[in-house]
N, C-alpha and C positions, 0 to 999 in steps of 0.2 A: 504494500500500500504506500503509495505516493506522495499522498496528501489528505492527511489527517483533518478529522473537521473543522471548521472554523478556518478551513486554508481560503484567501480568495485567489480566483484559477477566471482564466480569458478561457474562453472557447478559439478553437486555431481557426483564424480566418481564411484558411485554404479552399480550395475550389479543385481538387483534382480529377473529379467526374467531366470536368472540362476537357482534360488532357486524356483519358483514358474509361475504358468502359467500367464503370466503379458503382455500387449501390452500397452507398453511404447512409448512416443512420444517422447522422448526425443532423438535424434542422437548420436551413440555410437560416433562418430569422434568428440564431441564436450569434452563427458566427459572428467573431470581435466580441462579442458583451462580455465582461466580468461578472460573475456572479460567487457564490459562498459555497464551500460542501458544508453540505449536510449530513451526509452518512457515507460512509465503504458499504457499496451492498456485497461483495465478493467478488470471486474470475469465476469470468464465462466462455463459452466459445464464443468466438467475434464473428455479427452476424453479417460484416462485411464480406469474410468468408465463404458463409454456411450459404448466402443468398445465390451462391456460384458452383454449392456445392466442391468448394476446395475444403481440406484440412485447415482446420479453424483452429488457430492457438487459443490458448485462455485470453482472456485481457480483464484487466481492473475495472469495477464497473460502481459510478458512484452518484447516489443523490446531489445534483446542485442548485441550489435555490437563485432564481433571479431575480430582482425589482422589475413589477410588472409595468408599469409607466412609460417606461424608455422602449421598451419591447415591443407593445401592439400599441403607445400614444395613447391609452386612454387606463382608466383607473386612479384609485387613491392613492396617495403614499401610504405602507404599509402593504398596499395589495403585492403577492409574490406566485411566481410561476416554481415550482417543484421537477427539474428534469431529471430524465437519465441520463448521464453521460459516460462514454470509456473514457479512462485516461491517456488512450494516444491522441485523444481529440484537446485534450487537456494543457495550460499551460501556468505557469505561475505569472502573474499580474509583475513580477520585475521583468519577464521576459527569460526567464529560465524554464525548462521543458524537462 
């Protein structure tokens, strides 16, 4: 585990489905945002993989909460989105990976 809770983590602002036939789980509306973990939920097989039917390594899979305001433009402060994310998707907010 990577990042213990309380860590705050950028979602990778990458786009590699651009450049290659890729089905990513990752929500394009999250890339760039920083948000909080929440929880380690455990390693899974990466559904990056499984979706192509290749051998799926494990990967670190973790609750992270965002400020919902900046995300979809509307709501209260306070209001927050809860996601799934892997942590290869994952970065620390100084820009270490």
């Amino acid at each position: 585990m990577k990042f213990p809770a309380g860590t705050a983590v950028r979602v990778k602002d990458a786009w590699p489905e651009a450049l290659a036939r890729l089905h990513l789980r990752t929500p394009h509306y999250l890339r760039g945002r920083t948000g909080r973990v929440e929880r380690y939920l455990g390693s899974f097989p990466n559904p990056e993989d499984i979706a192509f039917r290749r051998p799926a390594a494990p990967r670190e899979l973790y609750h992270v909460v965002f400020d919902q305001p900046p995300v979809w433009d509307e709501g209260q402060a306070g209001d927050t989105l809860m996601v799934e994310l892997f942590e290869h998707w994952l970065e620390n907010t100084d820009g270490q990976a």
